[in-house]
KETI-725408 format. One line per 8 residues: their letters; for each residue x, y, z of C-alpha. Coordinates in nm, 4 decimals. Layout:
<nodes>
a> X,Y,Z; ...;
</nodes>
This chain:
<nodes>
xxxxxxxx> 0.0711,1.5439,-1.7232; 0.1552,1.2461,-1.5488; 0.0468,0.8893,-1.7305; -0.0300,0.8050,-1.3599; -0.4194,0.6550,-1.3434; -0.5884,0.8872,-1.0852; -0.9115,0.6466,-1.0905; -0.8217,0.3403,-1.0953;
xxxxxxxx> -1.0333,0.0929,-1.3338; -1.2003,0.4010,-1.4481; -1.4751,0.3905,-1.1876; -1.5514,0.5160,-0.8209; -1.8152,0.1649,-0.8074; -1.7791,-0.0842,-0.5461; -1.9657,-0.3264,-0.4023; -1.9689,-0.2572,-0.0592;
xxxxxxxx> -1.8745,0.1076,0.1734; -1.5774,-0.0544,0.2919; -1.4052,-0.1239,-0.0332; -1.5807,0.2288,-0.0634; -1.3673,0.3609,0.2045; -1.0417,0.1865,0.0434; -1.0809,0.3321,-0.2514; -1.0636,0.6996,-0.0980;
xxxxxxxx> -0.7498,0.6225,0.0634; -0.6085,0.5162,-0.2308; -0.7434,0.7964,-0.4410; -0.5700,1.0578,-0.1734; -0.2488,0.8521,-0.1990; -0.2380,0.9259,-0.5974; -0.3452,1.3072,-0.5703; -0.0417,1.3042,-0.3539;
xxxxxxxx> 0.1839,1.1057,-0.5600; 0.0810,1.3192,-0.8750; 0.1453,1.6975,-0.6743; 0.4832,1.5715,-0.5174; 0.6007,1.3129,-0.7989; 0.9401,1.2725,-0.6600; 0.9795,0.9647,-0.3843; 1.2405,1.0938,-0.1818;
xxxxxxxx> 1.1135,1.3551,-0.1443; 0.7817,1.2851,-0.0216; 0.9416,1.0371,0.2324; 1.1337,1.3346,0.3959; 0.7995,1.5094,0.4067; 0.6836,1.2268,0.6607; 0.8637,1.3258,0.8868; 0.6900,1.6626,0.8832;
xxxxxxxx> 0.3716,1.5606,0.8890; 0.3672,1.2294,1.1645; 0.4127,1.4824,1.3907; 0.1892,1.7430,1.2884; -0.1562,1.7043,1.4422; -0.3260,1.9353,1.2192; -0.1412,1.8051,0.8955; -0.2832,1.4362,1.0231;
xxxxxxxx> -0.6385,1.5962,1.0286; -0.5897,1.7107,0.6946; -0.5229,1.3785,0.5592; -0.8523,1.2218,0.6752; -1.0380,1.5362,0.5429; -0.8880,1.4967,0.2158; -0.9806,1.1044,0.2427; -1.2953,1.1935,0.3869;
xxxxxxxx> -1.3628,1.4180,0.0710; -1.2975,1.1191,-0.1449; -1.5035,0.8835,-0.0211; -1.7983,1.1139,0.0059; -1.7231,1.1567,-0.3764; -1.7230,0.7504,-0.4506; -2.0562,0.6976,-0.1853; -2.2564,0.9410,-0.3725;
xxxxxxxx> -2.1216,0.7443,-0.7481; -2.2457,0.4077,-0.5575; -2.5948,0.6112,-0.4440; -2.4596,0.5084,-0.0843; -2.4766,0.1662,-0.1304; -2.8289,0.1921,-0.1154; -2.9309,0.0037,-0.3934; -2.7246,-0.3413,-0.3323;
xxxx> -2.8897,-0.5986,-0.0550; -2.5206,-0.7237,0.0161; -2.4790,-0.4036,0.2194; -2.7803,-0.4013,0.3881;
</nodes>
């Protein structure tokens, strides 16, 4: 197993949705890093997917997945007045 940090700090909180939303981006970016570890080889795989429609789609349901994930960790942001 990779020493790579797939949470990073050790926790999904943050203090508003849109550092919320960051946060899932960069969680997809390490799932992907971790299941194709190699650099080269993930930037030939661009090339595949920028012009792949339904690959695209896939992306933002996998970040999409993630942030639903760290919103219901931060109770939707519900509890904090700076989001309100």
């Amino acid at each position: 197993m990779s020493d790579l940090q797939l949470v990073p700090g050790n926790s999904l909180l943050t203090a508003t949705p849109e550092e919320g939303r960051q946060l899932a981006v960069k969680l997809a970016r390490l799932i992907i890093k971790l299941t194709q570890p190699d650099d080269e080889k993930r930037r030939q795989q661009r090339a595949i997917y920028a012009d792949n429609p339904m690959m695209l789609i896939s992306i933002g349901q996998t970040v999409a997945a993630e942030f639903a994930t760290i919103a219901a960790a931060n109770n939707y942001w519900r509890d904090r007045p700076e989001t309100r």
